[in-house]
VOBA-1610 file (N, C-alpha, C; in pm, whole numbers, padded with zeros to 5 digits, always signed):
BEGIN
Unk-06042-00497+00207Unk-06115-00392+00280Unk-06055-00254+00256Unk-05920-00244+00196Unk-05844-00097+00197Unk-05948-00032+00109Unk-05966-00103-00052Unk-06047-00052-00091Unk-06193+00037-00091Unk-06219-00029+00003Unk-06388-00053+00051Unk-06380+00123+00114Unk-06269+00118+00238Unk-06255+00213+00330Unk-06226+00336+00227Unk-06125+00318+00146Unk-06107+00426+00056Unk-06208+00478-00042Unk-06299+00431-00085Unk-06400+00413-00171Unk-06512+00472-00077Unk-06531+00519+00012Unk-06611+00538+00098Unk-06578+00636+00158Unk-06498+00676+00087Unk-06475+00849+00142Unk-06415+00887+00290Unk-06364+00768+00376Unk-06334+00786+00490Unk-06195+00762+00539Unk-06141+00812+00443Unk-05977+00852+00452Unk-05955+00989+00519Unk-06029+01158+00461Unk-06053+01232+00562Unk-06075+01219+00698Unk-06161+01118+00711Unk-06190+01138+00880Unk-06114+01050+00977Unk-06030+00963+00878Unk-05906+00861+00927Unk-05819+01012+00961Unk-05805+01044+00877Unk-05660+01175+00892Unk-05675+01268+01031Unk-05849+01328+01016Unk-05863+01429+01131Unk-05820+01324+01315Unk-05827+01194+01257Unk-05817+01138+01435Unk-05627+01177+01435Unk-05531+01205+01338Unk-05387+01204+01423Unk-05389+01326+01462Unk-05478+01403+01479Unk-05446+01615+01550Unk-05508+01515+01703Unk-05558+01391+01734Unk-05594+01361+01850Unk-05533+01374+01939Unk-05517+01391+02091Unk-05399+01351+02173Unk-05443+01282+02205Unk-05496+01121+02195Unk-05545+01047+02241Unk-05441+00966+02190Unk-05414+00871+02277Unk-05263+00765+02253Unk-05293+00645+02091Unk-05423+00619+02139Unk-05468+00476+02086Unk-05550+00539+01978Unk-05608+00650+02001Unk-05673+00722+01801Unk-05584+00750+01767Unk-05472+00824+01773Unk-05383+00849+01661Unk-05286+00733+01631Unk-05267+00620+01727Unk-05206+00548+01672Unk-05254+00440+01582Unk-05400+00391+01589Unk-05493+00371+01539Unk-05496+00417+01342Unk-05516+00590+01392Unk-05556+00583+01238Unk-05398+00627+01160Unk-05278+00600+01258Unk-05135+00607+01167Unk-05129+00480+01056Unk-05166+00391+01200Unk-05116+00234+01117Unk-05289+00220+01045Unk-05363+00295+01009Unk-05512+00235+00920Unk-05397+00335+00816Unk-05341+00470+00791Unk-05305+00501+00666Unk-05207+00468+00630Unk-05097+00429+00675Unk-04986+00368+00603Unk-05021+00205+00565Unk-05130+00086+00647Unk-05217-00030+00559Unk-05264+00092+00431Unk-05324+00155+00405Unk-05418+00207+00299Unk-05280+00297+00206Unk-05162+00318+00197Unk-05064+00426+00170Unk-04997+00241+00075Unk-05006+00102+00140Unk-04945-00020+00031Unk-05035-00009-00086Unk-05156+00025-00130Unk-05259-00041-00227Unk-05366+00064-00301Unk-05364+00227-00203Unk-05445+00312-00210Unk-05387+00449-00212Unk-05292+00453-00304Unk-05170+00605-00290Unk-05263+00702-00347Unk-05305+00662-00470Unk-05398+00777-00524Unk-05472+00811-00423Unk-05609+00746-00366Unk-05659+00753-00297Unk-05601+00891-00166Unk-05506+00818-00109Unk-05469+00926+00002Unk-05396+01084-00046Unk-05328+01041-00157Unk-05299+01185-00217Unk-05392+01294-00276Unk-05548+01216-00299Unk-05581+01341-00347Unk-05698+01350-00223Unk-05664+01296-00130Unk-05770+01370+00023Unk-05720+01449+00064Unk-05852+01485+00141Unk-05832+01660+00183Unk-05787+01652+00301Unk-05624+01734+00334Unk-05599+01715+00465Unk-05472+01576+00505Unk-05519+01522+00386Unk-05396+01365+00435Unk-05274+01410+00503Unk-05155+01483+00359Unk-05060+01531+00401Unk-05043+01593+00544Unk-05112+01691+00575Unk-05160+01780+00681Unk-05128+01723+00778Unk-05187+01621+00793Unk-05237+01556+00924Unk-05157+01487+00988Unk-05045+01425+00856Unk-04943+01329+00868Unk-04800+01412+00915Unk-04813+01508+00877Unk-04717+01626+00898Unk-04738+01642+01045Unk-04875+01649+01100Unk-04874+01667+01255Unk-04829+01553+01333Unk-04850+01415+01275Unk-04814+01346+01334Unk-04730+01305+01375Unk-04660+01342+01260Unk-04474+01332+01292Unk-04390+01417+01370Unk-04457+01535+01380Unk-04438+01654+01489Unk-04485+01634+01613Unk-04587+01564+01596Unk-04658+01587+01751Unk-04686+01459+01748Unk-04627+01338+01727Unk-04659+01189+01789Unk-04719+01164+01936Unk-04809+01119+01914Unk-04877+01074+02081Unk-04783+00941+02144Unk-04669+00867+01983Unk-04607+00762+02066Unk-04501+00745+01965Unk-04437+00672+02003Unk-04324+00637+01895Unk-04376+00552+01768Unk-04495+00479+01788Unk-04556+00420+01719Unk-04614+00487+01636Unk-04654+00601+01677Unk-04737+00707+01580Unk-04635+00749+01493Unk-04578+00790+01519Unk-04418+00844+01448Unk-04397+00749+01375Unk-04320+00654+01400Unk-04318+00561+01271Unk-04417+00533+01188Unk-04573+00491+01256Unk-04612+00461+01111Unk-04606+00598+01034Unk-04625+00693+01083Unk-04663+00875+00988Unk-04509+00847+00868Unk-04413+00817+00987Unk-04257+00821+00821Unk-04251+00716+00717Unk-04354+00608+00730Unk-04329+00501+00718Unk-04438+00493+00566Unk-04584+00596+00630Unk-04665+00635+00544Unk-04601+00736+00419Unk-04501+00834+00440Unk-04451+00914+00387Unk-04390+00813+00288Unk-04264+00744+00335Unk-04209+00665+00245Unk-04292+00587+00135Unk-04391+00554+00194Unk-04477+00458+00084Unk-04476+00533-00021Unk-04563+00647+00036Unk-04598+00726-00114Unk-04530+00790-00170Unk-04408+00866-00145Unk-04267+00904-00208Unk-04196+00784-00322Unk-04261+00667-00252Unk-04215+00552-00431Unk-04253+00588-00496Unk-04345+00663-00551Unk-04405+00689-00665Unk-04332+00823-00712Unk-04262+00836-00810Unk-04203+00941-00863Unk-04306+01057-00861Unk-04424+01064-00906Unk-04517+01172-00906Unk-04538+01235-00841Unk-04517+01185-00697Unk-04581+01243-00563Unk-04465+01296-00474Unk-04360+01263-00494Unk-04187+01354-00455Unk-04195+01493-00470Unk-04252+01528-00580Unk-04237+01722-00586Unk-04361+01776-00472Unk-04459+01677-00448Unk-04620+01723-00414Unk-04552+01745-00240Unk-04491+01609-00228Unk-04468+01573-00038Unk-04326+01661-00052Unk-04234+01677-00088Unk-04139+01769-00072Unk-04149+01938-00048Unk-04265+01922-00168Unk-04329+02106-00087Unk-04325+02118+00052Unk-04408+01996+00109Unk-04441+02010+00214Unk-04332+02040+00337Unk-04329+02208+00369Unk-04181+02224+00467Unk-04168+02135+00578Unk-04334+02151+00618Unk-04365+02057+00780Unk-04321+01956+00817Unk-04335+01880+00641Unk-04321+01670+00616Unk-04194+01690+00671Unk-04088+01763+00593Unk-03941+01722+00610Unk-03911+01746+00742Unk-03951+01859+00814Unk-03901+01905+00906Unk-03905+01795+01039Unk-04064+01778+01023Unk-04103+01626+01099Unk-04007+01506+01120Unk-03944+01471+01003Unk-03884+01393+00930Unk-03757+01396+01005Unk-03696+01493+00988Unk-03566+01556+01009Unk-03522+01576+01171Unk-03682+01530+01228Unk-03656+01607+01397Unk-03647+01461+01479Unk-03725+01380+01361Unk-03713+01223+01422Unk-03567+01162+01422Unk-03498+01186+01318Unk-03338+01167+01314Unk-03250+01254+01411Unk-03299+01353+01402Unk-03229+01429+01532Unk-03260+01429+01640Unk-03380+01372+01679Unk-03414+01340+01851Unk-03357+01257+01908Unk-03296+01278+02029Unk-03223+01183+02081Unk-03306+01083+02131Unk-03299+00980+02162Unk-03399+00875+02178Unk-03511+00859+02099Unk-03498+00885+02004Unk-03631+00831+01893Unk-03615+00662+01873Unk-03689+00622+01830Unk-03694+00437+01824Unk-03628+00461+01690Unk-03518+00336+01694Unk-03404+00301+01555Unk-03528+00284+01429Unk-03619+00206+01478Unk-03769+00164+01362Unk-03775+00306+01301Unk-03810+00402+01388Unk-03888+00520+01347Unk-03764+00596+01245Unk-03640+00610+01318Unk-03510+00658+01253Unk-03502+00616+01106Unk-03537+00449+01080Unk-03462+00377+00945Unk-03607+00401+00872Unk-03720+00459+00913Unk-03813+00480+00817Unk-03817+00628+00793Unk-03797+00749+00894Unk-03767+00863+00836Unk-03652+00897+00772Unk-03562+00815+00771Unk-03432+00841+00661Unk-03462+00749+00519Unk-03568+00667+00516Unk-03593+00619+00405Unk-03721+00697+00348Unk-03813+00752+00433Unk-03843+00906+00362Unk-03785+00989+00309Unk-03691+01087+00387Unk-03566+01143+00305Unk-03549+01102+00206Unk-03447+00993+00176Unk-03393+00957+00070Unk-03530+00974-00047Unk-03618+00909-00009Unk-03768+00957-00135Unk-03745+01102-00164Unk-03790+01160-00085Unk-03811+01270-00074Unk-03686+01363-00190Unk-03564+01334-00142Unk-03422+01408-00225Unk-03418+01333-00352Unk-03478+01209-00363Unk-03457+01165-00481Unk-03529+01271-00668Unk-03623+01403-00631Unk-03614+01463-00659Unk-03554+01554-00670Unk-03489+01615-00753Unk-03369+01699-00729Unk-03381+01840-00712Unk-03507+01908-00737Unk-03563+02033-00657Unk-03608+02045-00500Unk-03598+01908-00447Unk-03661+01906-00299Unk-03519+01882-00211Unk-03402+01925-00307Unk-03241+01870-00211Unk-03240+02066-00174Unk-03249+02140-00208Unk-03215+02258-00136Unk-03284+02250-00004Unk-03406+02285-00043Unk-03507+02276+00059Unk-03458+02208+00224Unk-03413+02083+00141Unk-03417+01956+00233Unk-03240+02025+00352Unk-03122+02116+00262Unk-03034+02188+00339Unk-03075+02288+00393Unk-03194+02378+00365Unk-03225+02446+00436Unk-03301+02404+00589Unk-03356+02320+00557Unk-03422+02265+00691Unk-03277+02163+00799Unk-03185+02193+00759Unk-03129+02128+00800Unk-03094+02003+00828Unk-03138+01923+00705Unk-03134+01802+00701Unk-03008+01720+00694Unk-02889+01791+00659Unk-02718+01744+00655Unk-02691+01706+00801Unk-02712+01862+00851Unk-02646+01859+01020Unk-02710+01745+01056Unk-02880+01714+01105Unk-02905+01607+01168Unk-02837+01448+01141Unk-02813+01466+00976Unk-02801+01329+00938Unk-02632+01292+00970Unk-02520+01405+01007Unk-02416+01376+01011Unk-02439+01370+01150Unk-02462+01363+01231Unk-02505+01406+01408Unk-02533+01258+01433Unk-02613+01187+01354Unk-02674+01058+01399Unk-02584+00977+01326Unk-02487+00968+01234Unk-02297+00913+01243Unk-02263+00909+01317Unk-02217+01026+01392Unk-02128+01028+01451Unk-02131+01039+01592Unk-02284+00973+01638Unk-02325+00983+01801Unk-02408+00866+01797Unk-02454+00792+01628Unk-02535+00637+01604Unk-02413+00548+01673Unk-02373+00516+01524Unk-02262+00436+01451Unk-02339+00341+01465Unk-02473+00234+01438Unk-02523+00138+01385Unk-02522+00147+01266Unk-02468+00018+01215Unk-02408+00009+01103Unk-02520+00069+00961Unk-02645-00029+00960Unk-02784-00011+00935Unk-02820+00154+00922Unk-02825+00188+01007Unk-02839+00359+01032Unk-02764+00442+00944Unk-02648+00408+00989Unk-02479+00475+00905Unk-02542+00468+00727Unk-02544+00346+00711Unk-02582+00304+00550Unk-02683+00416+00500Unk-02822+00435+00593Unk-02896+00460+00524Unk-02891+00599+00519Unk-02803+00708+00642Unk-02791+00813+00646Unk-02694+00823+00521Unk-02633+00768+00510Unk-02504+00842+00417Unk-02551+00840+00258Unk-02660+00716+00233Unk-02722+00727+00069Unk-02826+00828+00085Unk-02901+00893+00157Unk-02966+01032+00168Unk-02833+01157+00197Unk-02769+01141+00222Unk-02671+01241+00206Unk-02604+01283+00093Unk-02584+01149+00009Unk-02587+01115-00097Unk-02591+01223-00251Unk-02797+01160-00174Unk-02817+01236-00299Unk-02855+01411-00252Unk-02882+01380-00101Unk-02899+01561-00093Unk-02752+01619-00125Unk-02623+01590-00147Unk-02534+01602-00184Unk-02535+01682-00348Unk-02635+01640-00456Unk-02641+01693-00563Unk-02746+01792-00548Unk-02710+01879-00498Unk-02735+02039-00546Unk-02628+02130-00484Unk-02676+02276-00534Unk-02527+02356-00552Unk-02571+02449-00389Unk-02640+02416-00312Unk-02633+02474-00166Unk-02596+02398-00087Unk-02538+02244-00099Unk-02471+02138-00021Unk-02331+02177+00048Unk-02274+02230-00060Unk-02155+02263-00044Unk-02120+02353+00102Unk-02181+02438+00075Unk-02199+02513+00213Unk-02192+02486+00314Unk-02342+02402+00329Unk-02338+02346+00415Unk-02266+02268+00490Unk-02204+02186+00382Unk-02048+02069+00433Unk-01978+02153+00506Unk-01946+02264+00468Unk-01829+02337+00541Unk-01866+02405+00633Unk-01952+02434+00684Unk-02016+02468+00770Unk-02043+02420+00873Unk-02103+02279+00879Unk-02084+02191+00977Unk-01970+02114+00955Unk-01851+02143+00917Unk-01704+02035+00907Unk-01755+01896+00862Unk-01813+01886+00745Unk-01864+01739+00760Unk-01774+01723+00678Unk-01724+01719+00602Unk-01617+01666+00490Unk-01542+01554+00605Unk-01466+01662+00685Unk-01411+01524+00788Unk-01434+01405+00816Unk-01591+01435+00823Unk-01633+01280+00834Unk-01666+01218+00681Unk-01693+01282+00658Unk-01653+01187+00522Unk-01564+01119+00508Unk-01439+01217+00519Unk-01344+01090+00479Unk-01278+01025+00602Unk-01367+01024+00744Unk-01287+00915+00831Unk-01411+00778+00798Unk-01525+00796+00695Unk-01604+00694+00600Unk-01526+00653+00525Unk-01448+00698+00447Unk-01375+00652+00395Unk-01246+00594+00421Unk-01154+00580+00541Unk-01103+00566+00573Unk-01094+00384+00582Unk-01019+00340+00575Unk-00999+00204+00561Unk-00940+00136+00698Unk-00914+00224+00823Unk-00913+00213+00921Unk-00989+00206+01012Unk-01132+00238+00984Unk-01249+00320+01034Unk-01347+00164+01028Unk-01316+00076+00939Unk-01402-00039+00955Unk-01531-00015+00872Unk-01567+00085+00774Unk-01675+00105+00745Unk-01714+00060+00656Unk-01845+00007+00666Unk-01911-00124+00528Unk-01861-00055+00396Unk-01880-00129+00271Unk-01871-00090+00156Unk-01981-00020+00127Unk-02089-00065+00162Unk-02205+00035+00093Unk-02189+00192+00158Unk-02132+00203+00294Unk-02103+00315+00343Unk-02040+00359+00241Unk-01879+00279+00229Unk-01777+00382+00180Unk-01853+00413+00010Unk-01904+00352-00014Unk-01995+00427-00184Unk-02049+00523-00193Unk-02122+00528-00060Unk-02222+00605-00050Unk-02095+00767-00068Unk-02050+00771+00048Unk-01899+00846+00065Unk-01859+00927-00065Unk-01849+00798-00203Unk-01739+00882-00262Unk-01909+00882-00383Unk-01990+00836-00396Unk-02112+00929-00443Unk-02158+01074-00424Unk-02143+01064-00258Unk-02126+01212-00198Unk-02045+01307-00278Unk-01947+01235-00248Unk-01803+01346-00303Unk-01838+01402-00475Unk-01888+01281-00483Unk-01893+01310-00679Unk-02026+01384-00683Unk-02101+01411-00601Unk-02241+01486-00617Unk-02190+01644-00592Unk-02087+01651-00499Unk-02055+01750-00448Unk-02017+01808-00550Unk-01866+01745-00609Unk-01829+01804-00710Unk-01881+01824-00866Unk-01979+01778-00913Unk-02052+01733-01013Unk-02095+01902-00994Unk-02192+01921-00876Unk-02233+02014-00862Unk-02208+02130-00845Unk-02124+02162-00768Unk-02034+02246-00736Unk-01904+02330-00845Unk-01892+02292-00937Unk-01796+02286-01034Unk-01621+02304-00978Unk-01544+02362-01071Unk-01389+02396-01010Unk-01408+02436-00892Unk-01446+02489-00806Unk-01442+02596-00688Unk-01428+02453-00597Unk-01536+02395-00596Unk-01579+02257-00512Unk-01475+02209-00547Unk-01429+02145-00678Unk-01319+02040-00689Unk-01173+02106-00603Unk-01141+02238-00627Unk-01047+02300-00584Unk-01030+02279-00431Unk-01085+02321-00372Unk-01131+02313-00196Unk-01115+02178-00160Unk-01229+02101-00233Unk-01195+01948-00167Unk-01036+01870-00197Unk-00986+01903-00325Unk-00867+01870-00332Unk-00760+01871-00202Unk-00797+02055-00195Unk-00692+02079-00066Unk-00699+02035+00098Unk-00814+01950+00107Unk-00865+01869+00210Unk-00861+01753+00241Unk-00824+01679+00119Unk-00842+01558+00096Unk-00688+01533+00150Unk-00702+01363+00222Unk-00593+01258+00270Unk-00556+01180+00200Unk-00433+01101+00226Unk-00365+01012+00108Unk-00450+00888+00160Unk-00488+00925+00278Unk-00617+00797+00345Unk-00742+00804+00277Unk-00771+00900+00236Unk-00924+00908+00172Unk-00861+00871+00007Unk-00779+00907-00034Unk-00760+00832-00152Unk-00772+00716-00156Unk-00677+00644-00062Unk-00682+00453-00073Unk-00835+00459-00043Unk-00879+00510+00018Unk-01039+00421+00061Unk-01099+00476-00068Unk-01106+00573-00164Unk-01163+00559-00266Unk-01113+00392-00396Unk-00960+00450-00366Unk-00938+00320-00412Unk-00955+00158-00390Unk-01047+00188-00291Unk-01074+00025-00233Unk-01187+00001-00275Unk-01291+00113-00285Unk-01391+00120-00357Unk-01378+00064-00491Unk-01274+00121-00598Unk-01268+00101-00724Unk-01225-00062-00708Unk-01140-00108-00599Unk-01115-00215-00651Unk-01224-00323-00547Unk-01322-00313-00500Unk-01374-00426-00408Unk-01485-00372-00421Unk-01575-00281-00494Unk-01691-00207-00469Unk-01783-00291-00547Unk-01959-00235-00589Unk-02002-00309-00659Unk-01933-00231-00777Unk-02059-00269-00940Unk-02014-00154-01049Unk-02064-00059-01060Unk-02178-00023-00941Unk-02192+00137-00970Unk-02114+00197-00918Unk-02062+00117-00775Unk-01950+00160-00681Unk-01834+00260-00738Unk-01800+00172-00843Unk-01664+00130-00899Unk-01691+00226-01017Unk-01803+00283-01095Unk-01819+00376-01175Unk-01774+00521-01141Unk-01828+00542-00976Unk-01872+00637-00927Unk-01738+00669-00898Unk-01648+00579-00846Unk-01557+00611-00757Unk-01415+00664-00880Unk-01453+00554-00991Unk-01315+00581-01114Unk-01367+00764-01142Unk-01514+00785-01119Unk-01530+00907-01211Unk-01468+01020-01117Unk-01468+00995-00993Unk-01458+01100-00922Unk-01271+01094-00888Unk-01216+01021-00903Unk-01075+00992-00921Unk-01022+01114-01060Unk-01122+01095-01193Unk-01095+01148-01263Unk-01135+01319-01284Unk-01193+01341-01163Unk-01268+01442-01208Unk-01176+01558-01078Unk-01079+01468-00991Unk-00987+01570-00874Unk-00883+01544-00935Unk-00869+01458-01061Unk-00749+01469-01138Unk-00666+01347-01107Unk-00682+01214-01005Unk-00620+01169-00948Unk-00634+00996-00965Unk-00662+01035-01104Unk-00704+00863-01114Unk-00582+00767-01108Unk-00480+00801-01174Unk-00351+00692-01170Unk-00274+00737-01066Unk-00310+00798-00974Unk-00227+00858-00870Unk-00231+00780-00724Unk-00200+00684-00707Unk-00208+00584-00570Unk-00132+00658-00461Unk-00211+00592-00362Unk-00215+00635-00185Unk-00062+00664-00158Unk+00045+00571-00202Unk+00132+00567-00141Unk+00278+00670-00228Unk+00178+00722-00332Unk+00288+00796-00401Unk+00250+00949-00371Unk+00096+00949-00309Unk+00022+01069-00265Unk+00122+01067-00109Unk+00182+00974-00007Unk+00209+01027+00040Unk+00347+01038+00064Unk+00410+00984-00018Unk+00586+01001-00039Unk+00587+01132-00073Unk+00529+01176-00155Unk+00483+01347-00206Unk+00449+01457-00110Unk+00373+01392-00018Unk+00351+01516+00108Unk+00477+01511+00208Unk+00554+01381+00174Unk+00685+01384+00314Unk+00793+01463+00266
//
């Protein structure tokens, strides 16, 4: 039937019911476009208004239900590499996006599908400024360090990730002190999954990748003989992209044969 509905031109008038304040139409035609967003992407990307509408919804949810399906719809169609530069324009999408992670009491559902928007979304690498200007760092380090579900943690820190590779990240890190938390992610005291701590020293290597000497310089002088071992736990217990990521960025602060415990006989 997705077909049928799409083929029939009545994807527009699916879209105009989420400006509804009616509880049960907008939640209604959230979950009819994210069913039609598995099988019918073309379809909804080139209607008039889709984006639009979905952008309101996520702003102005009549329920939590509405909200999720609207991030949930976003994510669908952000799989498609093509459609990342189209939905990233969109300031509204992210912002939407970005307000669901930062609302306090938003449903965890709605949270692990607007951070798996994000991550779509940054996986273009012209839509990662954007995505610091709207403030998408602060919220996502905020819901660390006031979440701590494990699930959550994971998925915030691989959108941090990659909004991490561009050259206005940097800033931002220091700005909101997030480095800190970085490396109490990294920290091997801290209990934090492996896919966390990857995510962590991906960060770090996006940072510096991007950032050039200036970045490497700064983070050097920040960095713990604790955030070393937890990179090094990475290299030795990680997967192999883990373990790619983590040898490169060892090599790239200069510190690859340099272990935790000679880093801190050196500072005593």
């Amino acid at each position: 039937s997705r077909p049928i509905i799409a083929e029939a031109n009545a994807i527009p008038l699916i879209a105009e019911s989420l400006y509804s304040p009616v509880k049960i139409l907008q939640e209604n035609a959230t979950a009819t476009l994210l069913n039609l967003s598995i099988s019918c992407k073309e379809h909804l990307m080139s209607s008039h208004g889709v984006l639009d509408a979905l952008s309101h919804a996520l702003r102005n949810p009549a329920s939590p239900f509405s909200a999720q399906c609207a991030a949930a719809t976003i994510f669908s169609l952000v799989s498609f590499d093509s459609y990342r530069p189209i939905i990233g324009h969109k300031r509204d999408i992210i912002f939407g996006l970005v307000e669901i992670v930062r609302t306090h009491g938003s449903a965890a559902r709605s949270i692990k599908d607007a951070l798996r928007a994000l991550f779509g979304i940054a996986l273009y690498p012209l839509n990662r400024a954007q995505m610091v200007e709207l403030g998408t760092l602060q919220a996502l380090f905020s819901l660390i360090v006031k979440d701590g579900r494990v699930g959550l943690v994971e998925d915030a820190t691989a959108v941090i990730a990659q909004v991490a590779g561009c050259e206005e990240s940097w800033e931002a890190f220091k700005k909101t002190l997030s480095v800190g938390v970085l490396m109490d992610l990294l920290d091997n005291s801290t209990g934090t999954s492996h896919r966390t701590k990857e995510n962590a020293v991906y960060t770090m290597l996006n940072l510096v990748q991007c950032g050039g000497d200036k970045v490497v310089s700064e983070l050097k002088e920040k960095i713990e003989a604790r955030v070393i071992e937890g990179i090094h736990d990475v290299v030795e217990y990680g997967s192999e992209k883990g373990k790619s990521k983590a040898l490169a960025l060892l090599k790239i602060l200069d510190w690859k044969d340099v272990r935790p415990e000679s880093l801190s006989s050196h500072s005593s």
